[in-house]
C-alpha positions as CSV (number, residue, x, y, z in Angstrom):
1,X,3.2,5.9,-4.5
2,X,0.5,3.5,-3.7
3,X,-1.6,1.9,-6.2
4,X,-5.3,0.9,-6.2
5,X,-7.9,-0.8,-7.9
6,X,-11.0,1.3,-8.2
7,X,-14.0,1.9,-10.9
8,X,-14.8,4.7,-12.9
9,X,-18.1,5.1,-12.4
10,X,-18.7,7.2,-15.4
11,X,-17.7,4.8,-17.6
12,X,-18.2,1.8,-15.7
13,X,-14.7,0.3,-16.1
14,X,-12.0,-0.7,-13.7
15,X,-9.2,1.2,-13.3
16,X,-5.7,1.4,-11.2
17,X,-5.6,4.7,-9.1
18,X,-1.6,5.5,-8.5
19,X,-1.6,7.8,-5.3
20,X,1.0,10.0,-3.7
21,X,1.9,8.9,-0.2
22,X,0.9,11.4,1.7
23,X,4.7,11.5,3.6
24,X,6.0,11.9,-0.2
25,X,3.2,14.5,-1.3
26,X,4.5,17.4,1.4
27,X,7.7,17.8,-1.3
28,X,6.8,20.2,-3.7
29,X,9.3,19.0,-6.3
30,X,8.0,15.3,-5.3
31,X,4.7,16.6,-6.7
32,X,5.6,18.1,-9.5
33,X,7.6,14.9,-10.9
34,X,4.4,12.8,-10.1
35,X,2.8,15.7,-12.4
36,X,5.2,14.7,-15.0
37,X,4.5,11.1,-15.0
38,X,1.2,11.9,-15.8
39,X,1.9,13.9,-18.3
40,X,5.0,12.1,-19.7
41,X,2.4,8.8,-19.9
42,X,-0.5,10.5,-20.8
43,X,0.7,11.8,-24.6
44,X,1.5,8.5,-25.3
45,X,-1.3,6.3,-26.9
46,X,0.6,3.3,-27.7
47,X,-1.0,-0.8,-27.2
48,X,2.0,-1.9,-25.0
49,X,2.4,1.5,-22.5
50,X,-0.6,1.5,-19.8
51,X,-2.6,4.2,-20.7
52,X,-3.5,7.1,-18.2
53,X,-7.0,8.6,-18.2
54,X,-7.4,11.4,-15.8
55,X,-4.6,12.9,-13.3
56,X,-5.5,15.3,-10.5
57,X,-4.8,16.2,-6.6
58,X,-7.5,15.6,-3.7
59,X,-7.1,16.5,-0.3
60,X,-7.9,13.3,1.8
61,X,-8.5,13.9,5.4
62,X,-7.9,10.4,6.1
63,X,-4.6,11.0,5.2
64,X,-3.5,14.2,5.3
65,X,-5.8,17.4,6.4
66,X,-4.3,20.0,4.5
67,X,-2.2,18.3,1.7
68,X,-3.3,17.5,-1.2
69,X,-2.8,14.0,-2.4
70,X,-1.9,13.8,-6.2
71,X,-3.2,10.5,-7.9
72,X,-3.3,9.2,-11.7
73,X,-5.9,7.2,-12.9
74,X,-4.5,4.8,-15.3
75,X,-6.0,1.2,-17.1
76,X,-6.4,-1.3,-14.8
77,X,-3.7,-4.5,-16.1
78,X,-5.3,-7.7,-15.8
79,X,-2.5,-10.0,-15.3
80,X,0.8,-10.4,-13.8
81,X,3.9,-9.0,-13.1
82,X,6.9,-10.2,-15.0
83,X,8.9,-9.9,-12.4
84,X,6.8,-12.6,-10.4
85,X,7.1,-14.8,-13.7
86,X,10.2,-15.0,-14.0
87,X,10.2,-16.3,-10.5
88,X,8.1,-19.0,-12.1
89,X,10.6,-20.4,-14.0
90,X,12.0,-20.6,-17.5
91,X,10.2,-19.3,-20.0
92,X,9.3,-21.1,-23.7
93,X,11.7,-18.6,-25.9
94,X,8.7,-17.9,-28.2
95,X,7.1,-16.8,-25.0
96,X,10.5,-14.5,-24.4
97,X,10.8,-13.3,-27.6
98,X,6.9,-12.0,-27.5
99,X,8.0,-10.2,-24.2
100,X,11.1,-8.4,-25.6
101,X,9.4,-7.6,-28.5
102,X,6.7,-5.3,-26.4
103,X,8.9,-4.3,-24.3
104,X,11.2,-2.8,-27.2
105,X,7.8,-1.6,-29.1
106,X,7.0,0.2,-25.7
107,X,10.3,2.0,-26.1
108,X,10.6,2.5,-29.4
109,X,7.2,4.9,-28.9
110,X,8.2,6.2,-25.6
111,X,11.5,7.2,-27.2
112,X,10.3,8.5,-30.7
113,X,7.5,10.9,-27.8
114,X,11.5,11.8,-26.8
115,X,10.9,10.0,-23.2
116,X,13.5,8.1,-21.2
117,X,11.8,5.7,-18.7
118,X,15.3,5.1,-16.9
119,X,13.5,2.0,-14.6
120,X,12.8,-1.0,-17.4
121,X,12.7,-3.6,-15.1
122,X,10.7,-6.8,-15.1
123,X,9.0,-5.6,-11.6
124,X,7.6,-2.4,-14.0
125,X,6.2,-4.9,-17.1
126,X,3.0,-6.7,-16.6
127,X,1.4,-9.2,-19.1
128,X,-1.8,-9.2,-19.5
129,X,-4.5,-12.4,-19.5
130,X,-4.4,-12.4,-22.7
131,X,-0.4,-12.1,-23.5
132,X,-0.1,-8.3,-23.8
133,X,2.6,-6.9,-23.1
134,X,2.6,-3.6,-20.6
135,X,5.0,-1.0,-19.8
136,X,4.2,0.7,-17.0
137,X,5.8,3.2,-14.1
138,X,6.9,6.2,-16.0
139,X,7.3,7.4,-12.6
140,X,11.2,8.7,-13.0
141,X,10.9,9.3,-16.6
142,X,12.8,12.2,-18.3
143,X,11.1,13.9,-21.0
144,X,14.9,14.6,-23.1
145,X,13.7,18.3,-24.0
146,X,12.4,19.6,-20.3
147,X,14.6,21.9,-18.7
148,X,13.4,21.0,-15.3
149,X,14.9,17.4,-15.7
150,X,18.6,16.9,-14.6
151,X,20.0,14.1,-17.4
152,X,23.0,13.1,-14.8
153,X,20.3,12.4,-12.2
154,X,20.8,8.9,-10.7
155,X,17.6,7.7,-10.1
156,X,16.5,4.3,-10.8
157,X,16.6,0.7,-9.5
158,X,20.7,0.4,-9.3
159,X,20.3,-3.5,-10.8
160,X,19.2,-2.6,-14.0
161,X,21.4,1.1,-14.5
162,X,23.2,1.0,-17.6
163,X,27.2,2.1,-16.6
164,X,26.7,5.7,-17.6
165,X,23.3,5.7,-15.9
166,X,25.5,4.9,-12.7
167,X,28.3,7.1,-13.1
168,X,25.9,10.1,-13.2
169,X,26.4,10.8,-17.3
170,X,23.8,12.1,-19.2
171,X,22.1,9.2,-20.6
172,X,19.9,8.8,-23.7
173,X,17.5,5.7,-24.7
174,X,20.3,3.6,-24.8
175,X,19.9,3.4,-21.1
176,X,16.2,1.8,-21.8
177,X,17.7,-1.0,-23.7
178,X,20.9,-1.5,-21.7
């Protein structure tokens, strides 16, 4: 998917518009799982998971004539990746252990909603301008009680599986944490 900054010109606010790419968005089953995300994200209300505010499919002609294009509004992060901070250099360990400490909040309510986010990586946390910390990228989440979802899936970024992630084993929040 692509993401962009837009405004919602209802509410006069900015927000980040995740989009399909239109070579992804001819998959059916591609679809649906960006469905999911939105879904997955959106019945979560929790300070350190970006929050999703509307979800829908638009044909674009631009970019594809008779497909639509799925998007997600979400809130628009004002800061940085903490992936690209880490680049940065060290970090203070109070500043660390405020960054663990959302992440793990994040999961802690992503798992208790029963939802696996199976890609924590520092390129999918973001800290805000004013030190918050943001999960976001729910993209290849697995919701523990859908059918639809195959647990042994190996999906993911393959530096950051945990080991039965990587074998193919059904996996539980553990995998978050590892």
């Amino acid at each position: 998917a692509n993401v962009y900054r837009g405004t919602d010109i209802r509410l006069q606010r900015r927000v980040a518009i995740k989009a399909l790419r239109p070579e992804v968005a001819v998959d059916s089953e591609s679809r649906k799982r960006f469905q999911r995300e939105a879904h997955s994200v959106s019945a979560m209300a929790h300070p350190n998971i970006v929050r999703v505010y509307d979800v829908g499919e638009q044909i674009i002609a631009a970019a594809s004539a008779h497909t639509p294009i799925p998007f997600i509004v979400m809130e628009y992060i004002d800061g940085k990746v903490l992936r690209n901070l880490m680049d940065s250099g060290p970090f203070d360990p109070k500043v660390a252990v405020h960054v663990a400490l959302g992440i793990l909040d994040a999961l802690e309510a992503s798992h208790r909603a029963g939802i696996i986010h199976r890609d924590i990586k520092p390129g999918n946390i973001m800290l805000t301008e004013t030190g918050i910390v943001k999960v976001c990228d729910f993209g290849i989440a697995q919701v523990v009680e859908d059918p639809t979802n195959d647990p042994s899936a190996i999906v993911g970024t393959a530096q950051y599986f945990s080991p039965e992630q990587a074998k193919g084993e059904i996996i539980d929040a553990r995998s978050d944490l590892y």
